[in-house]
C-alpha positions as CSV (number, residue, x, y, z in Angstrom):
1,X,26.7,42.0,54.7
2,X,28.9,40.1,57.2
3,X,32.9,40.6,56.2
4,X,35.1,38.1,55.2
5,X,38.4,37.4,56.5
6,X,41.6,35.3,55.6
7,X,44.3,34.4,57.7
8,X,47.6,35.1,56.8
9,X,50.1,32.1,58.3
10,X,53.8,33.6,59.2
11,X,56.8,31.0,58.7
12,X,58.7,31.4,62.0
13,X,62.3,31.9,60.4
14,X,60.8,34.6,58.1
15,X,60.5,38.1,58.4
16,X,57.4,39.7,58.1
17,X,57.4,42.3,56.0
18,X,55.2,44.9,57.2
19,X,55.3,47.6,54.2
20,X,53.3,45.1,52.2
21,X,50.4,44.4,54.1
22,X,47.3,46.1,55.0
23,X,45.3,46.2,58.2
24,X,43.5,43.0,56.6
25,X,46.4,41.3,56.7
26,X,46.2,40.9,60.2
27,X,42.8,39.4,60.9
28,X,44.8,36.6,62.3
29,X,45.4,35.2,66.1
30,X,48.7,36.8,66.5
31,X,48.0,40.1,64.7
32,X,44.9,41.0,65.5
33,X,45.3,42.0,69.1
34,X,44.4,45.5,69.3
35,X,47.6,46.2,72.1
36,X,50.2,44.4,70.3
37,X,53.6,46.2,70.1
38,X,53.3,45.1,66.1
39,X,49.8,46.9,65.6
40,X,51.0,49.7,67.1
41,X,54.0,50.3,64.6
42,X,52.4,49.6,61.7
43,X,48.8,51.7,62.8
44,X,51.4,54.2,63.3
45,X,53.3,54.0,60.3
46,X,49.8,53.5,58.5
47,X,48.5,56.9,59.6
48,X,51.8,58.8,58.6
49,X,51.4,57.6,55.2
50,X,48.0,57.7,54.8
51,X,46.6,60.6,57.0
52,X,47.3,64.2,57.0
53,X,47.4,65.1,60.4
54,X,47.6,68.4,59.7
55,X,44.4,68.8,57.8
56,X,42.4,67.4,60.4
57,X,41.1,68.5,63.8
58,X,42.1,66.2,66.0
59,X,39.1,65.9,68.0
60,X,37.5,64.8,64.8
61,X,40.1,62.6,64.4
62,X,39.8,61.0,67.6
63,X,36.3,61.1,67.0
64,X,36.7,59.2,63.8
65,X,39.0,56.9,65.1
66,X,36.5,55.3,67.9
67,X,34.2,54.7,65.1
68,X,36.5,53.4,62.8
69,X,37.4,50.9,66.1
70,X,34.2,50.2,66.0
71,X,33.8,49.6,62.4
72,X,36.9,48.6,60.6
73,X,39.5,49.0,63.1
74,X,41.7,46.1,64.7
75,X,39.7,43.4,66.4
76,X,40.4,40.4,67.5
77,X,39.2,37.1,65.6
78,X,36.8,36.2,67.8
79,X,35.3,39.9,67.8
80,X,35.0,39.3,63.9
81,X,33.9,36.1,64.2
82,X,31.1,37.4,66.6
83,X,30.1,40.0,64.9
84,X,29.6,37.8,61.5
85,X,28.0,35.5,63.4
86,X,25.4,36.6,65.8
87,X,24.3,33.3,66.1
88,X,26.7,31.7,67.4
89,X,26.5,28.4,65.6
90,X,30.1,28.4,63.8
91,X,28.9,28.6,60.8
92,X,29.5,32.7,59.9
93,X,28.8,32.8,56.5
94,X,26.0,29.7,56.0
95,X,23.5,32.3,55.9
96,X,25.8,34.7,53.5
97,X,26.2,32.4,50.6
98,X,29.2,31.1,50.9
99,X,30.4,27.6,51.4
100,X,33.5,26.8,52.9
101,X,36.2,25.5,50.8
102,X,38.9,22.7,51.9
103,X,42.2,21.9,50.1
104,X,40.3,19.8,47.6
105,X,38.5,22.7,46.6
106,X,41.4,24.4,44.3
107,X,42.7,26.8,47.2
108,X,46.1,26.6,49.2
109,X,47.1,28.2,52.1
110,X,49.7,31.5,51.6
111,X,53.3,30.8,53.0
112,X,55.7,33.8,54.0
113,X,56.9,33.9,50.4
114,X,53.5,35.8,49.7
115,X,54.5,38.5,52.3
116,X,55.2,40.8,49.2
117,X,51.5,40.3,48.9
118,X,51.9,39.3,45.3
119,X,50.9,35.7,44.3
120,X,50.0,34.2,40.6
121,X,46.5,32.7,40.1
122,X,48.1,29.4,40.4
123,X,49.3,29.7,44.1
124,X,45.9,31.0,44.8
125,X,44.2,28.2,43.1
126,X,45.1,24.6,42.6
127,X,43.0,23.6,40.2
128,X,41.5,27.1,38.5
129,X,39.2,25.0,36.4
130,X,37.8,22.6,39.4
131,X,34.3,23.5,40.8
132,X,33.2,22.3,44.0
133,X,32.3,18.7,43.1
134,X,36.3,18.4,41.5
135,X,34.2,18.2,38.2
136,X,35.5,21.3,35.5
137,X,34.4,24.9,35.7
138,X,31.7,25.5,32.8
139,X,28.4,23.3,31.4
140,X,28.4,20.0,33.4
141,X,28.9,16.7,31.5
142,X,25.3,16.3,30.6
143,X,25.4,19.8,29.3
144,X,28.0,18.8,26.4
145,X,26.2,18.1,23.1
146,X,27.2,14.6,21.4
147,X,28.3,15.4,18.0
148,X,27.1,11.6,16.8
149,X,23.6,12.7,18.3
150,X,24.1,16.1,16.1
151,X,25.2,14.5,12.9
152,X,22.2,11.8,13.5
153,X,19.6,15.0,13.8
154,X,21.4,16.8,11.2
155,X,21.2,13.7,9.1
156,X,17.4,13.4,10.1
157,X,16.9,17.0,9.0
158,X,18.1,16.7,5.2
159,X,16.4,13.6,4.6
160,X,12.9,15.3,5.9
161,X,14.0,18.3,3.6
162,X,14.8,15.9,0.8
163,X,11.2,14.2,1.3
164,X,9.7,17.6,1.5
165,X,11.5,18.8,-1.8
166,X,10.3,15.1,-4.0
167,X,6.3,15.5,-2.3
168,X,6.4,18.9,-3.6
169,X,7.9,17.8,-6.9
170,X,5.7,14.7,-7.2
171,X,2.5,16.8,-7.0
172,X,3.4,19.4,-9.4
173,X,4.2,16.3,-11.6
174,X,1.1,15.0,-11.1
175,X,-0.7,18.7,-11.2
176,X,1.1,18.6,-14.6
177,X,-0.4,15.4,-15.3
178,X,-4.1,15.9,-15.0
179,X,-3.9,19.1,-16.8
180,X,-2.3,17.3,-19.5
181,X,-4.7,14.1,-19.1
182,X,-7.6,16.9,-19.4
183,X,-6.5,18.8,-22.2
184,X,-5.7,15.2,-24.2
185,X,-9.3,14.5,-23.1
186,X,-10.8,17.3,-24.4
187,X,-8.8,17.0,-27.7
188,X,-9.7,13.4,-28.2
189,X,-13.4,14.3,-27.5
190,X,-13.2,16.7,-29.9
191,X,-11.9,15.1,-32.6
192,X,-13.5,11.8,-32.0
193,X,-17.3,13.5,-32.9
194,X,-15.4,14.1,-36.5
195,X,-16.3,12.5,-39.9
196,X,-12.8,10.9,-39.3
197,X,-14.7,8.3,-37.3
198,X,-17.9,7.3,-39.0
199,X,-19.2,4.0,-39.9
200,X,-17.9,3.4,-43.9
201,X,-18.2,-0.7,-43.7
202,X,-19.9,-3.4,-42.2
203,X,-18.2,-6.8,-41.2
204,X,-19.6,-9.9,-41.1
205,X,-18.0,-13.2,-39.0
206,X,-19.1,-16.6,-38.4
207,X,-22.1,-16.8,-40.8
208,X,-22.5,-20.1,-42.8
209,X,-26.5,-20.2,-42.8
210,X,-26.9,-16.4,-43.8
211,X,-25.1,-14.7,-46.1
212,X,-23.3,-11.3,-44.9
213,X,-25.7,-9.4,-46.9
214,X,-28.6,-10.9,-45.1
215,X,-27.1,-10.7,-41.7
216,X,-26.9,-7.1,-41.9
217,X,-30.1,-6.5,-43.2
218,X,-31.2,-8.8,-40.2
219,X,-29.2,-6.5,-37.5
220,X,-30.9,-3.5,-39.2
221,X,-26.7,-2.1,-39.4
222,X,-26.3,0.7,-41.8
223,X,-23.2,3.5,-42.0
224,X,-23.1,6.7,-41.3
225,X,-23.3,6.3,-37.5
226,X,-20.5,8.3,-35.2
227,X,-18.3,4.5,-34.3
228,X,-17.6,5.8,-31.1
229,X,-20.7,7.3,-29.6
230,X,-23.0,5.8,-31.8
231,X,-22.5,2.5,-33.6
232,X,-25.7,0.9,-32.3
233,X,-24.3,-2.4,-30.5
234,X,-27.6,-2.8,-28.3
235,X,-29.7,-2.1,-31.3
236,X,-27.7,-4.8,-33.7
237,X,-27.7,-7.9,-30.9
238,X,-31.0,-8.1,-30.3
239,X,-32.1,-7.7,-34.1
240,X,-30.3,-10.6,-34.8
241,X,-30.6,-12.8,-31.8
242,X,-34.2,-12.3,-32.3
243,X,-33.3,-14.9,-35.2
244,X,-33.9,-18.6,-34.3
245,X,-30.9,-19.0,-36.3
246,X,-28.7,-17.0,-34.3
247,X,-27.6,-18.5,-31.3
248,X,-25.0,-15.6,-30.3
249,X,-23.8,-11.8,-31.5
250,X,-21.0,-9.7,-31.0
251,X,-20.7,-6.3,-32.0
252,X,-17.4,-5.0,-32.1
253,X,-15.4,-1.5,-33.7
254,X,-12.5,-1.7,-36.0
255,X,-11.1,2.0,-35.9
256,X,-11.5,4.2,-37.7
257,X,-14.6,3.5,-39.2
258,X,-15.2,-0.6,-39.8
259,X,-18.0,-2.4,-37.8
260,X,-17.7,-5.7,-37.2
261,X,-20.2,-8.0,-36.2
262,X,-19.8,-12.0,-35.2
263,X,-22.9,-14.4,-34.7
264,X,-22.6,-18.2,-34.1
265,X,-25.4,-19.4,-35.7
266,X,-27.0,-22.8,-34.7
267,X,-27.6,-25.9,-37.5
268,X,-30.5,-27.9,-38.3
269,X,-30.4,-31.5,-36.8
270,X,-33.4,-33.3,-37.3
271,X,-36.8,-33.1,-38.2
272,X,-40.5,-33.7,-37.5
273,X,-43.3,-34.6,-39.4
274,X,-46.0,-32.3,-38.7
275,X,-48.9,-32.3,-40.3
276,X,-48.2,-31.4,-43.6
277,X,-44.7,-29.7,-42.9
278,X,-41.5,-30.2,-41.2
279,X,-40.4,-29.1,-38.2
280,X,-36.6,-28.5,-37.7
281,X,-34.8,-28.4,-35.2
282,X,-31.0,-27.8,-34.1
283,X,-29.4,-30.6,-31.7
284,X,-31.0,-28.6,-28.6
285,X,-34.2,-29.0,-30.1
286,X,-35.0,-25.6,-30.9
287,X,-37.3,-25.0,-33.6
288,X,-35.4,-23.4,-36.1
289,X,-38.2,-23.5,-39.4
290,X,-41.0,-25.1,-41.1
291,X,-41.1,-26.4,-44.3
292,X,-43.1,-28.0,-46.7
293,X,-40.7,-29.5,-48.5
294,X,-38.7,-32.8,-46.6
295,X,-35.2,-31.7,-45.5
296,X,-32.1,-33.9,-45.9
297,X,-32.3,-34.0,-42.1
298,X,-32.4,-37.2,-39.7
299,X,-36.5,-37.8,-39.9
300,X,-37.6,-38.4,-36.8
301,X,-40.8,-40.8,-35.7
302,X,-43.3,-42.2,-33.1
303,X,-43.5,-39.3,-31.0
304,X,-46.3,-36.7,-31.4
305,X,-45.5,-32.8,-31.0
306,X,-47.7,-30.8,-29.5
307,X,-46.6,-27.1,-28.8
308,X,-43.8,-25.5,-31.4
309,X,-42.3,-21.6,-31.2
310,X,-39.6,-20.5,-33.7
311,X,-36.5,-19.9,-31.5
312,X,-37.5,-22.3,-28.4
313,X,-37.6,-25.9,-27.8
314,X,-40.5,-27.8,-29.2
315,X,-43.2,-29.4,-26.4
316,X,-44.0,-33.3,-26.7
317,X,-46.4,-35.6,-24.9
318,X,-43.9,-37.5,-23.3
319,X,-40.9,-35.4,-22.7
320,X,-38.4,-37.6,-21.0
321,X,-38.2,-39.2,-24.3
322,X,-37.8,-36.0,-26.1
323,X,-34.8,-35.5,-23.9
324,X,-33.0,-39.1,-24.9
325,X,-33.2,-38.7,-28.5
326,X,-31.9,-34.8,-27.9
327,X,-29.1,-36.7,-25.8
328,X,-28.7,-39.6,-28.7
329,X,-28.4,-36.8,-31.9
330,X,-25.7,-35.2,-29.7
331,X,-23.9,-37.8,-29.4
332,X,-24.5,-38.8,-33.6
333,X,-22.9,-35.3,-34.4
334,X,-19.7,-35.6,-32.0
335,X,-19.1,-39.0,-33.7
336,X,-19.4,-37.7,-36.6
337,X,-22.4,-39.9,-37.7
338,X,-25.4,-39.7,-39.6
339,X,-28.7,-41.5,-39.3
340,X,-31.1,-41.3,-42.3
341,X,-34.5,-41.6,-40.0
342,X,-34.5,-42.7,-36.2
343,X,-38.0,-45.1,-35.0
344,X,-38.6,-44.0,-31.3
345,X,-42.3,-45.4,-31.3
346,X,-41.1,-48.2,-28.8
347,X,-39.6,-45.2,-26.6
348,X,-43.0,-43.3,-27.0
349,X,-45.4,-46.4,-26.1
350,X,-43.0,-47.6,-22.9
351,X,-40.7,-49.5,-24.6
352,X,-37.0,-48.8,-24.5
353,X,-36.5,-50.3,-28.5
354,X,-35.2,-48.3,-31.1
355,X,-34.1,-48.4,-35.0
356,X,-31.9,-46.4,-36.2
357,X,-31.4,-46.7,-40.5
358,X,-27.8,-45.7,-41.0
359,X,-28.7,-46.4,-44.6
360,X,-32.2,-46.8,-46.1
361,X,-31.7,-50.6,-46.2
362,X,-29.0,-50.9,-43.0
363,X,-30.7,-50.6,-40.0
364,X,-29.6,-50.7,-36.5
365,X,-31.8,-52.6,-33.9
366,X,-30.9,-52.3,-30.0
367,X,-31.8,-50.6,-26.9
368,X,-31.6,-47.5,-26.5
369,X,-28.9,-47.3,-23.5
370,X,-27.0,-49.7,-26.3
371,X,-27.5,-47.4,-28.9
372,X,-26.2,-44.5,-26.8
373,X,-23.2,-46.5,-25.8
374,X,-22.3,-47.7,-29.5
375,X,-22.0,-44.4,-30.7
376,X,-20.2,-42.8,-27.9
377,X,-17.5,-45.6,-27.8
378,X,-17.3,-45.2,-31.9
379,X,-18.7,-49.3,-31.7
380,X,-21.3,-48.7,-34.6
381,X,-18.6,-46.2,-36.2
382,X,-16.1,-48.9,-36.7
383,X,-18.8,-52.0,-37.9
384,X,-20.3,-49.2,-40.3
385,X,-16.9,-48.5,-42.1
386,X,-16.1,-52.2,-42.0
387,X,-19.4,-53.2,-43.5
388,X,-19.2,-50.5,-46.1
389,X,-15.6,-51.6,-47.3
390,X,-17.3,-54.9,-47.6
391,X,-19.9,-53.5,-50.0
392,X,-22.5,-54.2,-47.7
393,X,-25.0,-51.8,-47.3
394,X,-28.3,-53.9,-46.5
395,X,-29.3,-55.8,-43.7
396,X,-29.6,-55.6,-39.9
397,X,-26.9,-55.1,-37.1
398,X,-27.9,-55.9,-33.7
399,X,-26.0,-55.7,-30.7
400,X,-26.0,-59.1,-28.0
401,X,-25.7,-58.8,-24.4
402,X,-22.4,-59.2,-24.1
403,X,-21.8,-56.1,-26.0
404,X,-20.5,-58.1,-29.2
405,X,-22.5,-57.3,-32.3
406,X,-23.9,-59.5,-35.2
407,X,-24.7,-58.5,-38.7
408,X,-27.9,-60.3,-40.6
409,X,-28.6,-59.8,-44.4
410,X,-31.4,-58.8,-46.1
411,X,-32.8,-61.1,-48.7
């Protein structure tokens, strides 16, 4: 390992005090001359203070001294330099490690005030805490935490934690919850297969052509059945839709143990003469019923039915004109209107005539698109009531072109 040296820089008006300084000391140009008059004097001082002479042969000594030349003894600078550096290339201690170091670098020269050979760390150093770039001894400026960044991190960290902490209490909440939900389940089940819940009464809504009585013996609905599992809603709507009668059902449950059932029934709008009986029939023409015995209905004639089926709409010969008069006794029952028989025999044979008795002596004879019109524009409405205030209730009302209407009276 090659040696370094310092050089030691001796004020000319200053004494150089030779007590204090060691063979190293004098690694310089001036001192290091191995037949200087100041080498010999201290060499010689050095070896009565530090040798026993007596204690040691001196042919040994001698011996040991030629080595010790050769070794550690005085040399000149450029011998030392030499020797550290083989190469020759100035650069002695390049290949050592070591860097050389300028004034900048936190080191000063020693003046003869440090002859004592005592010096504090700040005549040695400028700058103790300066590294070689002038930056500060110690983790470089990128090695310094920001304590923002930390408290931002730190900040990050208990809100994950505090996430963490209401996910874990959320799903015992909602472990909690299902086994509550199940046991609650399992309860209700229970107790909902109890006498607590079986069918005691039977409510009827919406009936005006069947009395409750006969609507539940239509629907087949008895109590005693579980109203929960078992109150036989399929079973009940299609008993009584099965009803030409009953256009709609509902079945519903009125806890703890009411059933209640709701139909809309249809009502019987006019009738046909068939055969012997009468067919009737709602404002859809469904056939509702036969009878023998003549309804207070609107009697319908001049058209000749040839198919009929309770709870469906009769067949004709000529059903466009079917259709109208369904159309026309529509219209009669939004008006609030009633026609005691309706003559479509025009209608049946080609013609577009009809008569209409709105009395059995006050009839109506127009068109049927006239017709149609009157009674949805309330027209025949308004001549009726006027003619009836007048006591008139025979004689003829016809409708002119125009749309005006005229009134003749029977004789």
């Amino acid at each position: 390992m090659a040696r370094r040296t310092k050089e030691l820089v001796i004020q000319p008006d200053e004494e150089l005090n030779t007590d204090s300084y060691g063979p190293e000391h004098y690694l310089t140009d001036e001192y290091t001359q191995e037949g200087s008059d100041a080498g010999e004097e201290y060499q010689e001082a050095y070896d009565a203070e530090s040798y026993d002479t007596e204690s040691y042969d001196p042919e040994a000594y001698e011996e040991y001294d030629e080595e010790a030349d050769d070794e550690d003894g005085w040399q000149t600078l450029e011998e030392v330099l030499e020797r550290d550096d083989p190469d020759g290339d100035d650069e002695p201690y390049a290949d050592d490690g070591y860097e050389e170091h300028s004034a900048d670098d936190g080191y000063e020269e020693h003046s003869a005030d440090d002859a004592d050979g005592s010096s504090d760390d700040s005549d040695e150093y400028a700058d103790s805490g300066a590294d070689a770039d002038g930056s500060s001894y110690g983790l470089g400026e990128d090695d310094y935490y920001d304590l923002d960044e930390i408290a931002e991190i730190r900040e990050k960290i208990l809100e994950r934690k505090k996430e963490q902490a209401v996910r874990a209490r959320n799903a015992r909440l909602r472990l909690l919850s299902i086994i509550l939900i199940a046991v609650l389940s399992v309860a209700a089940f229970i107790f909902s297969l109890s006498g607590f819940f079986t069918v005691a009464y039977i409510e009827v809504k919406g009936n005006s052509h069947f009395t409750g009585e006969e609507i539940r013996n239509i629907a087949h609905a008895v109590p005693g059945h579980n109203i929960i599992y078992d109150p036989g809603k399929k079973q009940i709507t299609e008993y009584l839709e099965q009803n030409p009668y009953i256009k709609t059902a509902r079945v519903g449950r009125k806890l703890p143990s009411t059933l209640v059932i709701t139909v809309e029934e249809r009502d019987e709008n006019f009738a046909f003469r068939y055969d012997d009986d009468y067919l009737i029939m709602d404002e859809d023409g469904i056939l509702l019923r036969k009878s023998r015995t003549e309804p207070k209905l609107t009697m319908v004639s001049g058209m000749i039915v040839n198919r009929i089926k309770l709870g469906e709409v009769i067949g004709t010969e000529i059903q466009p004109v079917f259709d109208n008069l369904i159309e026309l006794m529509k219209e009669v029952k939004k008006g609030d209107m009633y026609f005691v028989s309706i003559d479509i025999s025009d209608m049946a044979g080609g013609g577009n005539n009809v008569k209409a008795n709105i009395f059995d002596t006050l009839v109506v004879d127009t068109d049927y698109d006239t017709l149609l019109d009157a009674v949805k524009t309330g027209k025949l409405h308004f001549i009726v009531s006027k003619l009836a205030d007048m006591g008139i209730k025979r004689g003829t009302i016809r409708f002119n072109e125009g749309g005006t209407a005229s009134y003749q009276p029977a004789f």
